[in-house]
N, C-alpha and C positions, 0 to 999 in steps of 0.2 A: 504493500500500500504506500503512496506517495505522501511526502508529510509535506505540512506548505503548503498545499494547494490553495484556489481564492482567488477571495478580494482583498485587497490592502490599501490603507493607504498611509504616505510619509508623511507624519503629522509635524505642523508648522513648529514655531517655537516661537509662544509670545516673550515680550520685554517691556518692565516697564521702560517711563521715559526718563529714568536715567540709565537705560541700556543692561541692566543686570533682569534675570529672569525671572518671570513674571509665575508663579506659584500657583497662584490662586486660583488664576486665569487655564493656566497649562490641565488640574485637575477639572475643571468645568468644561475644558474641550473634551476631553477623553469619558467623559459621563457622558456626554452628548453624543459622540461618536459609538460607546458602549451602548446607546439604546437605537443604532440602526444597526444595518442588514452585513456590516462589515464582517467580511474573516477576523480580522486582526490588525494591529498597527504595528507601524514600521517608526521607530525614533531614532535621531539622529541620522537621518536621510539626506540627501541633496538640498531638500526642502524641509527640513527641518536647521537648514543652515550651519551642519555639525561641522564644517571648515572653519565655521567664523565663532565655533564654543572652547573656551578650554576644557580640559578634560574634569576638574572639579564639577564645573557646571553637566557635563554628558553625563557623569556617574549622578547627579543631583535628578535629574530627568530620568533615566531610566528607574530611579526608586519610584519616581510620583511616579510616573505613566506606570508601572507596575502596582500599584495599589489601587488604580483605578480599574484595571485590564484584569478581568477573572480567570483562574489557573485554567479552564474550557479554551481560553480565545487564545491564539498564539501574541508573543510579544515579539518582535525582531530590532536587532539593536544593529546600529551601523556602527563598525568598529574598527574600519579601514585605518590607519596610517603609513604613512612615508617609509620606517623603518617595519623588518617583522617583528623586531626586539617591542616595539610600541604596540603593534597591532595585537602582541600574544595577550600585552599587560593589561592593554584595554577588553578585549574580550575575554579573559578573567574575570574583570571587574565587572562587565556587562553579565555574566554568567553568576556571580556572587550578588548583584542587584534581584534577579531573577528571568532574565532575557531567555527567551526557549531555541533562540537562535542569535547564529551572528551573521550581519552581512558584511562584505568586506572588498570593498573597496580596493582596484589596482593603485597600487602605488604607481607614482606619473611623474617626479620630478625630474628624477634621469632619463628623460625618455626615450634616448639612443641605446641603454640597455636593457630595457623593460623587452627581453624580447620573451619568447611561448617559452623556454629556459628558467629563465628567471623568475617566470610568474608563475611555475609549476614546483620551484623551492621554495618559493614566498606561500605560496596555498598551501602546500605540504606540512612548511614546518610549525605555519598555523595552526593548521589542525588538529596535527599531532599532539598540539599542545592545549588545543581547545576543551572545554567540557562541555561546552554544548555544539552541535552541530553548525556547520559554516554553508554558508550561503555565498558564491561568489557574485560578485557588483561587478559588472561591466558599463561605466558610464561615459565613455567616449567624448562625448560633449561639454563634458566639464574636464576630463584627466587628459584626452588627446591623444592618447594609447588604446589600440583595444585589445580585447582576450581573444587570440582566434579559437577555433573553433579544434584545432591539434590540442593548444593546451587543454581546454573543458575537456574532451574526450580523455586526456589522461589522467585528469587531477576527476574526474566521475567515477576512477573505481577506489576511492580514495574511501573507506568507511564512516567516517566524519564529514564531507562534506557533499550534502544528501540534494541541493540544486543552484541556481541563478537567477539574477537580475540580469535580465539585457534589455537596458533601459533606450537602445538606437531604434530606427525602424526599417533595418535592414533586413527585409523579412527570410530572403533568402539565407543569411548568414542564422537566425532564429532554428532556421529549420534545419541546417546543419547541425547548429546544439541537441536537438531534439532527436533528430536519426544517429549522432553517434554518442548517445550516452542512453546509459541502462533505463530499460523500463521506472526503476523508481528512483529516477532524477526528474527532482522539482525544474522544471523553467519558468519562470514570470517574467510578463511584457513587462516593460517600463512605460511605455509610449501609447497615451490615451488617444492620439491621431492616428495609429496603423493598429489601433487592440484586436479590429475583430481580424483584419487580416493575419494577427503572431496567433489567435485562438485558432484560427484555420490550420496553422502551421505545426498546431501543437502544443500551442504553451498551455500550460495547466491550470493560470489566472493569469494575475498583474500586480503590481505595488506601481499605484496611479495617484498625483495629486487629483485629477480631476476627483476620486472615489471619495475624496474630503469634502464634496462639491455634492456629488451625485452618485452616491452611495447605491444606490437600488436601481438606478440605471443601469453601472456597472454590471451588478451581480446580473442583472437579467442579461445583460450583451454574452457573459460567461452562459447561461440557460441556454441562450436559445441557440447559440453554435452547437452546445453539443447537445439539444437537439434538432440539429442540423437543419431551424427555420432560418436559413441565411435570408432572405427575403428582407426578414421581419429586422433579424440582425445588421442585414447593410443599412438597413434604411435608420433604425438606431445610432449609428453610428455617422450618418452624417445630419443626424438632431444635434448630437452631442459633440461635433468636430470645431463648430467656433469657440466655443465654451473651452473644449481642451484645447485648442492652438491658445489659447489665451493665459491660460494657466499652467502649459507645457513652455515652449521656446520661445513666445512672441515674448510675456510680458516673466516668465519667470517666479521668484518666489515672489515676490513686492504683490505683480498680479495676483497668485494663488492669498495671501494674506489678507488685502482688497478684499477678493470678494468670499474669503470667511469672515469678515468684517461686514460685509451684506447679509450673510446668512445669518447673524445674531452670534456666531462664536468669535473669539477673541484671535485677530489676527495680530492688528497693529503692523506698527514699523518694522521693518527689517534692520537688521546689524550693519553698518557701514563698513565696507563702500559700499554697498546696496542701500538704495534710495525708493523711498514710498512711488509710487505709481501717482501723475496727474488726474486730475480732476474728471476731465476728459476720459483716460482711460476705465475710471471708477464708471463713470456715466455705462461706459461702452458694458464691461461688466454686469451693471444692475440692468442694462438690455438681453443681457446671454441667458442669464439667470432667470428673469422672468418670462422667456421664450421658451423654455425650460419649465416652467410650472413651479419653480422652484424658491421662488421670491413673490408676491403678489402685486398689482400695480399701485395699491396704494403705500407700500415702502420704495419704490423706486422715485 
């Protein structure tokens, strides 16, 4: 049986306005999120801003978001770093907070030796070390390296590290993971603009900002592919495609925070350099949302 499966999504990370994390706010998202249709959350994600936290603050987060998140629902913690010597220490700690997985992140700095070599020592000696099972991060878009599809196939008969993120939407390179790795390797889409075409391919859910957004949309896009109403599926999918270009690569986390900030959950500002979203942009937002059924027109 594949563990992982679903819907996910990488939940934000409010602050207050002097820039230190917002507590209050962080457990009133995750109760919110805990009474919809979600598999589980994803902390310290791309969009949860884990580049721009120190590690005090990730281990702080992964405690709340675990007291909120009942032992039933999975927790997945991003615990990537630069070195392996970092990423073992953090994913320790994420595993002693109580995280049921870790995802992890390519390391990208040196990126002329990040080759399918190096990123099959760096997963390996991970894991080895892990306590709880690893999830690899392929985030291209943010690291500039990817995981090819040789490494997954060898670091998949690895006993600890049980599936992936592949947050591109290169569908073909998707379905590569998917045909060379064992029947019970989790793959999750990243990418709320090509989902239903990675669910074609195979993937077995997603960890989607939009799923912060449109929770039950999601899960049904997952329904009805496998039960193979594509029809019903494609046309879903391009209800839901301005909404996630919006909150995917156009506008980023700023936009995803925006428009939890419309839906009543605590977005607020992002950590600098990352800058709030224009007025305009917000506007454009409470149009996506409310086309959407998702917002009413007398909050817009």
């Amino acid at each position: 049986m594949k563990r992982f499966t679903g819907i996910y999504t990488p939940i934000a990370t409010p602050f207050l306005r002097d820039g230190s994390l917002d507590e209050p706010s962080l457990r009133s998202n995750v109760a919110k999120w805990m009474a919809t249709s979600l598999t589980g959350l994803v902390v310290l994600g791309s969009n949860g801003e884990a580049a721009s936290l120190d590690d005090d603050e990730c281990d702080r987060i992964v405690d709340i978001v675990r007291e909120g998140v009942p032992q039933d629902r999975p927790l997945i913690a991003g615990t990537g770093r630069e070195s392996t010597r970092a990423t073992i220490a953090a994913t320790q700690r994420a595993a002693d907070a109580g995280a049921d997985a870790a995802l992890v992140r390519t390391p990208s700095f040196f990126k002329p030796q990040m080759t399918s070599d190096a990123f099959v020592r760096h997963y390996t000696e991970v894991a080895d070390a892990s306590p709880i099972p690893v999830l690899l991060y392929n985030v291209t878009l943010y690291t500039g390296v990817n995981l090819l599809p040789d490494a997954v196939e060898r670091l998949a008969t690895h006993p600890n590290i049980v599936g992936m993120k592949e947050s591109g939407g290169d569908i073909a390179q998707i379905a590569d993971f998917v045909g060379r790795t064992p029947e019970d390797f989790t793959v999750l889409a990243g990418s709320a603009t090509t989902l239903v075409h990675a669910l074609y391919a195979g993937c077995d859910g997603a960890v989607l900002a939009l799923a912060a957004l449109a929770p039950d949309a999601c899960q049904r896009m997952l329904l009805l592919v496998k039960e193979r109403r594509l029809d019903e599926a494609n046309a879903l999918q391009r209800e839901l495609l301005p909404l996630a270009r919006s909150v995917g690569g156009l506008y980023g986390v700023p936009g995803l925070k925006a428009a939890l900030d419309l839906l009543g959950y605590a977005g607020g500002e992002p950590r600098p350099p990352l800058r709030s979203v224009s007025s305009k942009i917000i506007e454009l937002l409470s149009e996506q949302l409310g086309s959407l059924g998702l917002i009413s027109s007398s909050l817009r």
